[in-house]
N, C-alpha and C positions, 0 to 999 in steps of 0.2 A: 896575524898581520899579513901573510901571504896570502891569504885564502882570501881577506877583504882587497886586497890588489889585485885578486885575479876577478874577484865580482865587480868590479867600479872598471875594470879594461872590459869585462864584458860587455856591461850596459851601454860603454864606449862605442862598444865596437856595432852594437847593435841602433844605438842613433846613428852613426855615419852610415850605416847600409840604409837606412829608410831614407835619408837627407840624398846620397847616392843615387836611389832610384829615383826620388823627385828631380834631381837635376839632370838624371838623362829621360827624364819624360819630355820635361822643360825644355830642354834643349833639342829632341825632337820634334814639338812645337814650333820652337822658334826656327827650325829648320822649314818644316813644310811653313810657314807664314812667307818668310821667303822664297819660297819654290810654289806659290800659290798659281794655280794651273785656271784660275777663275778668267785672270787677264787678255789670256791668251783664247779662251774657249770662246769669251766674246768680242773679243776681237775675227776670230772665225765667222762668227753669225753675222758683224760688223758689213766686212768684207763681201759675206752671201746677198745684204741687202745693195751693198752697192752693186754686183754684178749685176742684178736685175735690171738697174737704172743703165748700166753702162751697156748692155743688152738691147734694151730697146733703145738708146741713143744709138746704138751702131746698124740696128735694122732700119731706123728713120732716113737713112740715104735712098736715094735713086735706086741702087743694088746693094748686093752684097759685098762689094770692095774692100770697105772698109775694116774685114775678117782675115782678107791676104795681108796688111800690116802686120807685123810682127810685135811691133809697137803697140798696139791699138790697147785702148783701155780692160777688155777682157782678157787681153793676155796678162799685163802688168796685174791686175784681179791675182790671176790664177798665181802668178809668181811672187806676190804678198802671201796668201795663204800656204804658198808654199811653205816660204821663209817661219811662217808662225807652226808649222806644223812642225822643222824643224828643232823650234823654241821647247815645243811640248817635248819631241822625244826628249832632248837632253833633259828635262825636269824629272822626266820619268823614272831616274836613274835614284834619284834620290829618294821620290815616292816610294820605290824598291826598297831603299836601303831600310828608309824609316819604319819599314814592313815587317822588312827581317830584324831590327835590333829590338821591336816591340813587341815578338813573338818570343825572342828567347830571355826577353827581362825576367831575372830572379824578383820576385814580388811575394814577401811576408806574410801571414797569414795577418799578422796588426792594420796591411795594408789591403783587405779585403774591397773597399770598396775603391779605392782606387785601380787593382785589380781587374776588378768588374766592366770601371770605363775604359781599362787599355785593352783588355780584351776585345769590348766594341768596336772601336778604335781601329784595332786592328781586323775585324771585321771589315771596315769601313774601308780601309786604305786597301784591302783585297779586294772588294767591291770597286773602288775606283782604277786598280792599277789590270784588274784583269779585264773590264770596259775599256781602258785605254788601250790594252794590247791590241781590241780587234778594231778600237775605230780607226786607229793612225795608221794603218795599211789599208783599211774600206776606204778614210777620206783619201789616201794617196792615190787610189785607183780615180776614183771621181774627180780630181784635179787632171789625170792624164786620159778620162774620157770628154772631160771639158775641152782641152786641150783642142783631142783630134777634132773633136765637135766644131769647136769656132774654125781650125782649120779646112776642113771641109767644106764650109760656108762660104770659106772663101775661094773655091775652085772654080772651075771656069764652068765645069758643069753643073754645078748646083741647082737644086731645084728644091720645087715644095715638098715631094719625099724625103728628100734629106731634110730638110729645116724640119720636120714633122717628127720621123722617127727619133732623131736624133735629140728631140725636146723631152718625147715620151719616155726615154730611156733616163736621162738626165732628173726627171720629176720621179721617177721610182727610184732611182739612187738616193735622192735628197732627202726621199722620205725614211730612207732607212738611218742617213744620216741623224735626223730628225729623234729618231729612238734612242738614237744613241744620246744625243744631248739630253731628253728626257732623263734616261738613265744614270747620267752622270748629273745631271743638277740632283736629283735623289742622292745619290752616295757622297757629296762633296757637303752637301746641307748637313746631313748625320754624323760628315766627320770634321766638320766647325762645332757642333753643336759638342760631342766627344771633349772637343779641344776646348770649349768652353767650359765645360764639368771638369776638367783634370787641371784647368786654371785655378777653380771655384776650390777645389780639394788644394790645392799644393798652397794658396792663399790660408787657409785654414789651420794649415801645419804650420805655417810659417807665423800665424799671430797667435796659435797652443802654445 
């Protein structure tokens, strides 16, 4: 009788460790769905196409004046994607965390293939949080060469050299900007996609 109450607390104890891991998958999930960094990324590209416009309405003047406002629409630009840029860091924190508790999940060898997706997963979420580390100091610089930019524009002495140089510098920033978004649409796609497979599996156990 003893020996069959220690084999029925085992089998116990071994569903609750699988049921266990599926709930802090899940709940990892549900974590990054909320902290979804998708909104934000385009709301940045949003903002990039309006500068353009607000750009050339501000050069349609007589002069360049309209760049010594402090107010002027390029600057409030620059100071929205500020604002978003700080949205992202704080997200980032979480991307992190989901990083680290999905590397050191205990995972069964019964849960082989669920394994398999958190492991990508966590590939995935490496790939996106070590991209985010270097874009969100590249885009801060670029917001503070924007900055001096339109300020300068507005100086008394301004000329075609500055409007020139200071365009060509701006359009090689962007581009690299540019990669980076590449980049990250690739690793965010593969880790919806991840999160869609460890849905598909935890659905599964749930109607076995």
């Amino acid at each position: 009788m003893r020996v069959g109450l220690l084999m029925i607390s085992g089998m116990i104890f071994v569903l609750a460790g699988c049921g266990d891991t599926s709930s802090q998958v899940q709940s990892n999930i549900e974590t990054l769905e909320e902290s979804s960094l998708q909104h934000e990324l385009q709301s940045l590209i949003d903002y990039e196409i309006e500068l353009q416009q607000d750009f050339e309405t501000a050069l349609s003047g007589e002069d360049l004046s309209n760049f010594s406002d402090a107010s002027a629409a390029v600057f409030s630009n620059i100071d929205s994607r500020s604002g978003t840029l700080d949205a992202l860091t704080e997200k980032m924190a979480t991307y992190e965390e989901a990083q680290e508790e999905l590397q050191n999940l205990s995972i069964s060898e019964d849960e082989a293939e669920m394994g398999d997706v958190v492991d990508s997963m966590t590939e995935s979420l490496e790939s996106v949080n070590g991209t985010m580390q270097s874009f969100l100091p590249q885009y801060e610089e670029v917001l503070n060469q924007e900055r001096d930019y339109f300020n300068s524009l507005g100086e008394s002495g301004a000329g075609y050299e500055t409007f020139k140089g200071g365009i060509e510098e701006l359009n090689e920033q962007h581009e690299e900007i540019n990669d980076f978004y590449h980049t990250l649409d690739e690793a965010i796609t593969d880790l919806n996609t991840n999160k869609n497979q460890l849905r598909e599996i935890i659905n599964e156990e749930g109607d076995s």
